[in-house]
C-alpha positions as CSV (number, residue, x, y, z in Angstrom):
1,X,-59.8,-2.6,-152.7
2,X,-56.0,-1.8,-152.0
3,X,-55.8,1.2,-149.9
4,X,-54.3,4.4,-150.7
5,X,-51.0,5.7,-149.4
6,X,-52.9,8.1,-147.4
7,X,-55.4,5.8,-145.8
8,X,-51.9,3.5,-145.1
9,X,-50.5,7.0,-143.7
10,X,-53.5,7.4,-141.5
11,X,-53.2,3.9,-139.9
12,X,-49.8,5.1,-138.9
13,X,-50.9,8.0,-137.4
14,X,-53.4,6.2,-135.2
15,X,-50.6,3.9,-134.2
16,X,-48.6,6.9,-133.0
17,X,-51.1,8.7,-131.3
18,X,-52.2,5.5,-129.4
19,X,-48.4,5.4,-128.2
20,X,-47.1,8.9,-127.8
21,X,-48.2,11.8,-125.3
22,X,-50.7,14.3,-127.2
23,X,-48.2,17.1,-127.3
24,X,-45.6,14.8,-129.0
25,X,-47.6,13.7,-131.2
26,X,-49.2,17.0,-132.0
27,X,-45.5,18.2,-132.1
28,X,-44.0,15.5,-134.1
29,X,-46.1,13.9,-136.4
30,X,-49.5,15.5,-136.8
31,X,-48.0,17.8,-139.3
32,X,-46.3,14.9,-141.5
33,X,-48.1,14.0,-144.6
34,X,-47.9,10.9,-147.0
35,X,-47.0,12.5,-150.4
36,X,-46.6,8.8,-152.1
37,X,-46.2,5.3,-151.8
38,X,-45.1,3.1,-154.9
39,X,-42.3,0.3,-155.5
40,X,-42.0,0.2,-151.7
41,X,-41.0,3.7,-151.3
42,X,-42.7,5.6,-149.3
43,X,-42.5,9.1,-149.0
44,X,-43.4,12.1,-146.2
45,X,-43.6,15.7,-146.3
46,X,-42.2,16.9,-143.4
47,X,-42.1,21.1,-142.5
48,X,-38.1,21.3,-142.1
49,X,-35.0,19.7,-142.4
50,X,-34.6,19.9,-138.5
51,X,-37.9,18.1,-138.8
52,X,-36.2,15.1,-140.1
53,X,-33.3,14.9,-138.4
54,X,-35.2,15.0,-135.1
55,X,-37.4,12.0,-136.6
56,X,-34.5,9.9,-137.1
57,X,-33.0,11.1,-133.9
58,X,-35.7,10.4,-131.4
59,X,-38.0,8.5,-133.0
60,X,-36.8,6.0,-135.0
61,X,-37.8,2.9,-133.8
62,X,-40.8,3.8,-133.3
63,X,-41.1,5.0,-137.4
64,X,-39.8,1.4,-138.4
65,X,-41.8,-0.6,-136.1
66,X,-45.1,0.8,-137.3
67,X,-43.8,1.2,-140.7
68,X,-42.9,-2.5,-140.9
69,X,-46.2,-3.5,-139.7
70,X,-48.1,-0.9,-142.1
71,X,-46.0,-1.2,-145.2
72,X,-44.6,-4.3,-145.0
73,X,-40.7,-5.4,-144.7
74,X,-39.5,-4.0,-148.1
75,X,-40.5,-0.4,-147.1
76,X,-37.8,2.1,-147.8
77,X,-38.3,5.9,-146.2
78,X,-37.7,8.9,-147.4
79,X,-38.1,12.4,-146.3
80,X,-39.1,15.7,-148.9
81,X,-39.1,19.3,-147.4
82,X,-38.6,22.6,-148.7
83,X,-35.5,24.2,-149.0
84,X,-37.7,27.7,-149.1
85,X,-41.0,27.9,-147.2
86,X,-43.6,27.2,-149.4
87,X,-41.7,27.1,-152.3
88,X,-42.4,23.5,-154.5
89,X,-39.4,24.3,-157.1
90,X,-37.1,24.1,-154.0
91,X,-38.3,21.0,-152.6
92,X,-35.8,18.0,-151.7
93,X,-36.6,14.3,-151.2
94,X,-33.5,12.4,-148.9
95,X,-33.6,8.6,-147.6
96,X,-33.6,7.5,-144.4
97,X,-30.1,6.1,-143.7
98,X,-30.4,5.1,-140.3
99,X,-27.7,2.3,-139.0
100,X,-28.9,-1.2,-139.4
101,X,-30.2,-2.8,-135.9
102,X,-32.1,-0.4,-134.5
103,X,-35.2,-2.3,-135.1
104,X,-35.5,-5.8,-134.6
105,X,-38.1,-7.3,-137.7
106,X,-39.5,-10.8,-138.1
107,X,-37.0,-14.0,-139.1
108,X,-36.1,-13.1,-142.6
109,X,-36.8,-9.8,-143.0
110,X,-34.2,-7.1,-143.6
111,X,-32.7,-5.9,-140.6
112,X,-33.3,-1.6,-141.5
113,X,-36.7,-1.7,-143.3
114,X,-35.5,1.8,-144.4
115,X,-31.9,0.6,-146.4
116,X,-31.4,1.0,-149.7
117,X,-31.5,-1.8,-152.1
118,X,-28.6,-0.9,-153.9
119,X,-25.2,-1.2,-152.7
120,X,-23.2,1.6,-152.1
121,X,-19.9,1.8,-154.2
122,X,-16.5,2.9,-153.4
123,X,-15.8,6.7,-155.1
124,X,-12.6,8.5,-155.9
125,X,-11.3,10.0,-152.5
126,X,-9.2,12.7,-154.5
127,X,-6.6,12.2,-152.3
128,X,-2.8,13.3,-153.2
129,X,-0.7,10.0,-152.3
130,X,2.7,12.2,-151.4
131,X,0.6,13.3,-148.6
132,X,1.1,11.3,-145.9
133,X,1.7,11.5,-142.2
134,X,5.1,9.1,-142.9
135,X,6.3,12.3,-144.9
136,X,4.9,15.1,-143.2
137,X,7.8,16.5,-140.9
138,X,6.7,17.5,-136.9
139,X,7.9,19.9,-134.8
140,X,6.7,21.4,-131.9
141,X,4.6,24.1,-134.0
142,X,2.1,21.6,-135.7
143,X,2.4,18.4,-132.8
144,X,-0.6,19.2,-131.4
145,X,-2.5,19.6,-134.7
146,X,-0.7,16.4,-135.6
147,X,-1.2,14.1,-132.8
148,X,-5.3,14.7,-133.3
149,X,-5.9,14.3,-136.9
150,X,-3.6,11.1,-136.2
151,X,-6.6,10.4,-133.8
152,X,-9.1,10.8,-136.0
153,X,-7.2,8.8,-138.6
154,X,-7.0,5.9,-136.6
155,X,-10.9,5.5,-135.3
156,X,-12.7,8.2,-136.9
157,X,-16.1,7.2,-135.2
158,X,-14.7,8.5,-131.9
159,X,-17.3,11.7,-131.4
160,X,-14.5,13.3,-129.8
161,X,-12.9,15.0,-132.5
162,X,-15.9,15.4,-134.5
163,X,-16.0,17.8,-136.6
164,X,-11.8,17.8,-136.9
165,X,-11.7,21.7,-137.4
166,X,-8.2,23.0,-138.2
167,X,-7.2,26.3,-138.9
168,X,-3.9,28.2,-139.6
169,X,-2.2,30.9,-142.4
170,X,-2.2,29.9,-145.6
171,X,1.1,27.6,-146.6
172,X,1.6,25.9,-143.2
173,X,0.5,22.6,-143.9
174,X,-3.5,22.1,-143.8
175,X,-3.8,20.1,-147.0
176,X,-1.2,17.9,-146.2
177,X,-2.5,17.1,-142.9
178,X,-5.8,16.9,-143.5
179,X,-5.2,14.8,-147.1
180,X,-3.4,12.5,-143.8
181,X,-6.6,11.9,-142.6
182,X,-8.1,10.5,-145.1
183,X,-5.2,8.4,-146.7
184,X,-4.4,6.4,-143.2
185,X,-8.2,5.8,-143.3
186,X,-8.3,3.8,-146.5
187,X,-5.3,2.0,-145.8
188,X,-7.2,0.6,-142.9
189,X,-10.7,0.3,-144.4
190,X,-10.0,0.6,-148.2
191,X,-14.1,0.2,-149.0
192,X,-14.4,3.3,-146.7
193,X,-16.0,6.1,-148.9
194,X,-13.5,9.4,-148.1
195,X,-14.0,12.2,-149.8
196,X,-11.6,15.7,-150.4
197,X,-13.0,18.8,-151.4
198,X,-12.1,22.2,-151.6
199,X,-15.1,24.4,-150.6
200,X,-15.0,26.3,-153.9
201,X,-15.6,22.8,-155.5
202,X,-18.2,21.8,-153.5
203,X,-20.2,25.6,-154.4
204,X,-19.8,24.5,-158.1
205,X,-20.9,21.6,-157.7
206,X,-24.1,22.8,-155.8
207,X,-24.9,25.4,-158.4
208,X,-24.6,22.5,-160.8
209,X,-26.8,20.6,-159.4
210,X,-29.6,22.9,-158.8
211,X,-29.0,24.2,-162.4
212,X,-30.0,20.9,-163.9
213,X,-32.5,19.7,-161.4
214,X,-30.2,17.2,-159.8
215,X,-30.3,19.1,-156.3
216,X,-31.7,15.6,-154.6
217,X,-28.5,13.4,-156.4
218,X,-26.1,15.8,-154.9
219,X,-27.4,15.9,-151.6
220,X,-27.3,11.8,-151.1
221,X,-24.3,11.5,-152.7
222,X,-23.0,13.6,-149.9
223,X,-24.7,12.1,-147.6
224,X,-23.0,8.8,-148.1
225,X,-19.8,9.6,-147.7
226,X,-18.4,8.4,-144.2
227,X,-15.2,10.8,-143.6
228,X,-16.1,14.1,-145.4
229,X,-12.8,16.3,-145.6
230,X,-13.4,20.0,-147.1
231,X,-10.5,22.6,-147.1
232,X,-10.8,26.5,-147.3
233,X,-13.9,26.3,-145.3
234,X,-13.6,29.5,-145.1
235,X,-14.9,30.2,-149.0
236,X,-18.7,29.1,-148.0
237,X,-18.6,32.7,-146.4
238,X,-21.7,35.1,-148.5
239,X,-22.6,31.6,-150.2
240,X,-26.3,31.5,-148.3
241,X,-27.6,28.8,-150.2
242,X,-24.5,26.6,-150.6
243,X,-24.1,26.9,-146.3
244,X,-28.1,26.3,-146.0
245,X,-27.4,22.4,-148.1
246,X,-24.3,21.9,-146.3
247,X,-26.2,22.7,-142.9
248,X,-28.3,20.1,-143.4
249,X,-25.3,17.5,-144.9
250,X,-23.3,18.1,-142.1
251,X,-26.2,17.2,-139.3
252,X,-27.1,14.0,-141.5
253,X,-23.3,13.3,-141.1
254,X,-23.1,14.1,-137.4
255,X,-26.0,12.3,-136.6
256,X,-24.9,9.1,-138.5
257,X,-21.8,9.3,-136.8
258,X,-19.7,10.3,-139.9
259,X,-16.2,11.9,-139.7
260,X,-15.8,15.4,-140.8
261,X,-12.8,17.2,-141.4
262,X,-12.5,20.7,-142.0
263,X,-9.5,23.4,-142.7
264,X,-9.6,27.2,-143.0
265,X,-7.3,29.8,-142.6
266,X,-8.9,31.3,-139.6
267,X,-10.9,30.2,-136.6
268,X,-15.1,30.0,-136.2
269,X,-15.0,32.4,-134.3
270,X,-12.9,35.2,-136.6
271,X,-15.4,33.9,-139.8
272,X,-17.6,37.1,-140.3
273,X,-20.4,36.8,-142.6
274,X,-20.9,32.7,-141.7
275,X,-24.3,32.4,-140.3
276,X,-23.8,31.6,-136.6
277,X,-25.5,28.4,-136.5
278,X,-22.7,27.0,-138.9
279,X,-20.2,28.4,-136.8
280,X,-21.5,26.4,-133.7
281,X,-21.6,23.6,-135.4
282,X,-17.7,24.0,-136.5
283,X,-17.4,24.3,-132.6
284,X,-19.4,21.0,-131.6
285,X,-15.8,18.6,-132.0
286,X,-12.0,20.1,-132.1
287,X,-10.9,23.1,-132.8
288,X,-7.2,23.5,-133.3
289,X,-4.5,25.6,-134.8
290,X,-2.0,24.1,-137.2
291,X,1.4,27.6,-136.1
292,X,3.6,28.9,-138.5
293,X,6.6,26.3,-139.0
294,X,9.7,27.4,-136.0
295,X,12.8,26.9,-137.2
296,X,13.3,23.5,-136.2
297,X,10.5,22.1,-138.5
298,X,11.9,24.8,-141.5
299,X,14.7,23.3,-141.4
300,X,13.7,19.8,-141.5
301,X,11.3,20.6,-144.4
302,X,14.2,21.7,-146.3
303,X,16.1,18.8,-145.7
304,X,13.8,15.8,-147.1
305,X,12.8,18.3,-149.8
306,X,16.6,18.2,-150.8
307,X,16.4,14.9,-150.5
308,X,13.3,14.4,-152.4
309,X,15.2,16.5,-155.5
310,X,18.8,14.6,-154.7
311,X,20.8,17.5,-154.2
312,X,22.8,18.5,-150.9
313,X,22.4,21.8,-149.5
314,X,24.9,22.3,-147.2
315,X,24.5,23.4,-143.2
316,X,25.3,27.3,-144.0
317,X,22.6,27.2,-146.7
318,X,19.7,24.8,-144.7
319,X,20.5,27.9,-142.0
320,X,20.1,30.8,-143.8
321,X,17.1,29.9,-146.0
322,X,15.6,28.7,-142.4
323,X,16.2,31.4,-141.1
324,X,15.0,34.0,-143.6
325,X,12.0,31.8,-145.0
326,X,9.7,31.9,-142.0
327,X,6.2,32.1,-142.8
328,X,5.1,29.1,-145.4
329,X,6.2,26.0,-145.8
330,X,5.1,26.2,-150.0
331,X,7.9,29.5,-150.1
332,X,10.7,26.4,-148.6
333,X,9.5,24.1,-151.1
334,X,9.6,26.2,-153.9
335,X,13.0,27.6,-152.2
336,X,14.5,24.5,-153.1
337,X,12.9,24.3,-156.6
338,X,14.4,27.7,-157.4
339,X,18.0,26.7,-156.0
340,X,18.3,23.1,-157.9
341,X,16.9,25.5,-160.9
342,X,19.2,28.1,-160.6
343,X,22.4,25.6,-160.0
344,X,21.4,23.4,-163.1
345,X,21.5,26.4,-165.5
346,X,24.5,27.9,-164.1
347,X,26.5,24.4,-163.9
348,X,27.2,25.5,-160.5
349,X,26.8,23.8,-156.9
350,X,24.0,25.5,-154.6
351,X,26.0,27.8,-152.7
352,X,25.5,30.2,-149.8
353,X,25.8,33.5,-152.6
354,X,23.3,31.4,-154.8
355,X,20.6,31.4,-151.8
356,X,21.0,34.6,-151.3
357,X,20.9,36.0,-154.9
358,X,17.5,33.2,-155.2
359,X,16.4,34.3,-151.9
360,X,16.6,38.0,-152.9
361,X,14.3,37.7,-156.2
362,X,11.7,35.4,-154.1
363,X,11.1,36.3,-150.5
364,X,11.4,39.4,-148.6
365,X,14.5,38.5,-146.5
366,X,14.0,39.1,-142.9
367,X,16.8,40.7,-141.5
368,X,17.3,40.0,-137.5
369,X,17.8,43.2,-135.9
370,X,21.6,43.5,-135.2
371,X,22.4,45.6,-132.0
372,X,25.7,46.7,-130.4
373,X,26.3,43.3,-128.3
374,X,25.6,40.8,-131.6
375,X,27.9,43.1,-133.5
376,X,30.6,42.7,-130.8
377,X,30.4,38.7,-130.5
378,X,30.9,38.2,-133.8
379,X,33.8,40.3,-133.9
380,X,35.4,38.4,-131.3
381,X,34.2,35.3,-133.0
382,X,36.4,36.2,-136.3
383,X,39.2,37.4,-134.5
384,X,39.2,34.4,-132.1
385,X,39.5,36.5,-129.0
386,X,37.3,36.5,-125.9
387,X,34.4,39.8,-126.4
388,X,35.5,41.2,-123.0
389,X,39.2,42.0,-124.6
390,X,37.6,44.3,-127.4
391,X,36.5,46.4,-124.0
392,X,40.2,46.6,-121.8
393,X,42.7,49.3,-123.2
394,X,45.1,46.5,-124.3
395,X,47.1,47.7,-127.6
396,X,47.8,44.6,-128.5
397,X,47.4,44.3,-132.7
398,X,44.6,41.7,-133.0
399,X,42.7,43.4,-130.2
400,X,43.1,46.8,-131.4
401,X,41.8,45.9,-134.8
402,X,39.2,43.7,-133.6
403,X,37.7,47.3,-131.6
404,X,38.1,49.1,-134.2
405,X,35.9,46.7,-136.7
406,X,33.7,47.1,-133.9
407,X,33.3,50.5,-133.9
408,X,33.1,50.1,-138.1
409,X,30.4,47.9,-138.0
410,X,28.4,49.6,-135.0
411,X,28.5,53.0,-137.1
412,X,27.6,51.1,-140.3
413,X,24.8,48.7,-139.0
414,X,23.1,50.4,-136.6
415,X,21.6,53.9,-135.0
416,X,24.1,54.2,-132.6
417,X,26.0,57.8,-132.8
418,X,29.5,58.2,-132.2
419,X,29.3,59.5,-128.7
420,X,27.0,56.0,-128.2
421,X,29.5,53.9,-129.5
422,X,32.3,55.6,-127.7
423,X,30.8,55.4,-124.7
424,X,30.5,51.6,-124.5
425,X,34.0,50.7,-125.4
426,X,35.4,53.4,-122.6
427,X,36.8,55.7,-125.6
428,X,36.0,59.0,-127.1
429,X,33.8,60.1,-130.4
430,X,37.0,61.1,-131.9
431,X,38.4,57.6,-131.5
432,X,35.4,56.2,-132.9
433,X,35.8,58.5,-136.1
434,X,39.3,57.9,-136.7
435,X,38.2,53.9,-136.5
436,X,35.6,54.4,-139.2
437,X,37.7,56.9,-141.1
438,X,40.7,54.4,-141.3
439,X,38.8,51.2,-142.1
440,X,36.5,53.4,-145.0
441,X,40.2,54.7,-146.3
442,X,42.0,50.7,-146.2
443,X,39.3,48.9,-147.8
444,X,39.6,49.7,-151.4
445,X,43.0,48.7,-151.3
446,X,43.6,45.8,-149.1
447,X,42.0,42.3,-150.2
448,X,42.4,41.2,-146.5
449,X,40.8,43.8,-145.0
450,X,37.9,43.4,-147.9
451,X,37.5,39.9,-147.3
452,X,37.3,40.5,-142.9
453,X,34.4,42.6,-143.4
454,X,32.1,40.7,-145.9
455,X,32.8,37.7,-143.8
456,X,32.4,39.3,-140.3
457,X,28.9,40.7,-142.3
458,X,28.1,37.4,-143.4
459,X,26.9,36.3,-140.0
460,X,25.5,39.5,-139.0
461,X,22.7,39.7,-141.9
């Protein structure tokens, strides 16, 4: 008479109780039952996901010695639970997918009485090939962020930097960087299954899948991947069910020593409303922040943008939309879309009045804060004089205009008063009036004049 899959489940559990202290096995696998046994698959209710993992964690070769002996060499494990106490219509069923080795069978037999039969096929990584770490411009802002994804690119079974957790403000580079990861690591093991997802994607997909029953299909599919790389981690937030699957996903992952890559636009520890044991997990590996571009890496992203588009923007206009264009590196991109735009349906070059009118009708232009010293330099600058001149009582033409632009551009551009203004160039309120008076008075009717202040303003704003 062939014996039942709980007789055969029985024999196991002598097996382990003959073996194992009385409180581990009273803790560990007393409370597993045999729910079925057919075409070599055998299955166990278990109380919890944690139940599981800890199984396959501490316990496996024991499980696949005495399954081996029990079942015979064929025998493929899998685990069911509930996802909700007591609850059947939430139940799961998941395959053991320990690594091959860990127990040593008889000549011929598999090597993991627990693989699969089937093979596991390659997927579609939905990776963007433009992003690559050849084409992704460093600075000292995002070198740190940088050098360790490039880490994880190049051996992504170091535990190090697992999970790779990178956060920053929206626009400074995460999907590029991230996307990094997973091209460099199907370059150098193309049959590697990657994976990119946003985390709005991966919800949908969930509710799919419990929708139409399929809630054990998405799990294992999930389960197989090797690098994992989900941006906008930060959308799982008030999502309870979608975080209580990807709980359990992400320690099958860890535990098999699977890469997983994660990007949000804040840190674990600002994440209110993710339950707490997610947020430790996101703090098991790396955490690092990817800063705002500096000015150096702006203005390199506009350059091989330029490039990109074959059209030359020259020095003055690389500086000023560097300098105005601070926080995203998508506003510098679609800078230079707007300006090779604008210049193709004017028939005009890109010029420094083009930025600015572009500039002005996209971004908020940030405006440095001009004080009584910048205003001064400049001056001297135009006039090609040394600053300290503008302050000695010399009445000499160039030096006498060159204060009293000074004066103009200290009442017109900042807070000072007169008496302020006065009192830094040695002269009196009057003197700075007459200055302002005069210059106000000349400009509508000199060219020269006109053309002395917009340039002298150029640099100030």
């Amino acid at each position: 008479m062939t014996e039942t899959h709980l007789q055969l489940w029985d024999q196991c559990l002598k097996i382990f109780q003959d073996i194992l202290p009385a409180e581990q096995f009273t803790a560990w696998f007393k409370p597993i039952t045999s729910v079925s046994f057919e075409n070599n698959k055998l299955t166990l209710l278990v109380p919890s996901p944690f139940f599981y993992e800890q199984l396959e964690e501490r316990y496996y070769n024991l499980l696949g010695r005495t399954l081996y002996k029990v079942y015979g060499r064929d025998v493929k494990l899998y685990y069911h639970y509930n996802q909700v106490a007591n609850e059947p219509t939430t139940g799961v069923t998941i395959a053991s997918t320990k690594p091959s080795g860990a127990v040593a069978p008889k000549q011929g037999a598999s090597s993991n009485p627990f693989r699969q039969a089937e093979e596991v096929q390659d997927i579609d990584a939905q990776l963007n090939p433009n992003y690559t770490f050849e084409n992704y411009c460093d600075s000292v802002s995002n070198r740190v962020a940088r050098s360790i994804s490039e880490a994880v690119a190049n051996d992504p079974k170091n535990k190090t930097f697992n999970p790779l957790f990178i956060f920053g403000a929206p626009g400074v580079g995460k999907t590029h960087l991230i996307q990094a990861i997973g091209i460099r690591i199907k370059e150098r093991t193309p049959m590697s299954r990657v994976l990119y997802i946003t985390a709005r994607l991966f919800e949908s997909q969930f509710t799919t899948a419990v929708r139409n029953g399929k809630i054990n299909d998405f799990i294992n599919f999930y389960q197989s991947i090797d690098t994992l790389i989900i941006d906008d981690i930060q959308d799982f937030i008030g999502k309870d069910k979608t975080i209580n699957t990807f709980f359990h996903i992400f320690n099958h992952l860890t535990l098999n020593n699977k890469q997983l890559v994660l990007a949000s636009d804040c840190p674990p520890s600002k994440m209110d409303g993710m339950e707490p044991r997610m947020i430790s997990r996101f703090n098991m590996g790396v955490v690092v922040e990817l800063e705002k571009p500096d000015y150096e890496l702006r203005r390199n992203i506009l350059h091989q943008k330029a490039e990109q588009d074959g059209v030359e923007l020259h020095e003055e206009v690389l500086d000023f939309i560097a300098t105005n264009v601070t926080d995203s590196i998508r506003e510098l991109e679609g800078m230079v879309a707007s300006l090779v735009a604008h210049a193709s349906a004017l028939s005009q070059d890109i010029s420094l009045e083009l930025a600015r009118k572009v500039l002005a009708n996209s971004v908020k232009v940030n405006r440095r804060q001009i004080n009584f010293e910048i205003i001064t330099q400049q001056v001297a600058n135009y006039y090609k004089i040394d600053p300290d001149q503008i302050f000695t009582k010399s009445r000499k033409r160039e030096i006498s205009d060159a204060r009293q632009m000074v004066m103009y551009m200290a009442k017109k551009h900042t807070k000072m008063s007169s008496i302020a203004i006065g009192s830094r160039l040695s002269r009196t309120h009057a003197t700075v009036l007459y200055a302002c008076t005069n210059i106000e008075e000349r400009l509508p009717l000199e060219k020269q004049l006109q053309s002395d202040v917009a340039q002298i303003e150029s640099t100030l704003l």
